[in-house]
N, C-alpha and C positions, 0 to 999 in steps of 0.2 A: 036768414040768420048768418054771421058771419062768429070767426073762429080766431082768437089772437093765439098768433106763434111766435115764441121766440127763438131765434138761431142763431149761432155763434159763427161768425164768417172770419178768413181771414185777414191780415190788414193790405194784403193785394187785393181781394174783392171787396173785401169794404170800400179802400180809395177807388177804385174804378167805378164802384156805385155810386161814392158820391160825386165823383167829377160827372158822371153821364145828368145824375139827377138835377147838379148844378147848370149844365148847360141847358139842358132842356125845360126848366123851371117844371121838373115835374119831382114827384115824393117818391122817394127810394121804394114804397110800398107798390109803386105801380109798375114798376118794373121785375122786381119780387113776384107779382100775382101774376104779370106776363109771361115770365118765362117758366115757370112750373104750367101755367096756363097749355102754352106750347109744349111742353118736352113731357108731364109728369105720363099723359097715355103712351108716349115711347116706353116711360118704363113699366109702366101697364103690362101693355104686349110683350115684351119683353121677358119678366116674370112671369110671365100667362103659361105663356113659351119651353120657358125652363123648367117647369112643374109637368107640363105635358111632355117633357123629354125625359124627365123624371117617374112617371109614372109606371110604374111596374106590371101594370094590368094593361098596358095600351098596345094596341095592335096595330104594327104598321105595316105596310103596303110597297110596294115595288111600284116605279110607272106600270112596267105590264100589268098590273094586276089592276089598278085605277082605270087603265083604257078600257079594260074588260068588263071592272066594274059599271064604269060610265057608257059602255057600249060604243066606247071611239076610235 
């Protein structure tokens, strides 16, 4: 099942989209799903990231203390 979104882009990325989409006889929408495709788990991780750095309960660790834990 697929999901219609609408977004508001500016008129620099608009024209760049549609000149690439023009050259390449392909639909603005596939270049759109390509590059969230590609980049959207950067910000995944990213956010994952910043909540765990956020996290007021979380315990972190020193190298020394990981080589000990790990036995290395």
């Amino acid at each position: 099942m697929s999901k219609i979104l609408n977004v508001r882009l500016t008129d620099d990325i608009s024209s760049r989209l549609d000149f690439l989409a023009e050259k390449t006889k392909r639909p603005k929408s596939f270049y759109i799903k390509e590059i969230l495709d590609q980049h959207l788990s950067e910000y995944e991780d990213a956010y994952l990231a910043l909540d765990r750095l956020n996290d007021r309960n979380a315990k972190y660790h020193s190298t020394e203390d990981m080589e000990k834990i790990l036995d290395l």
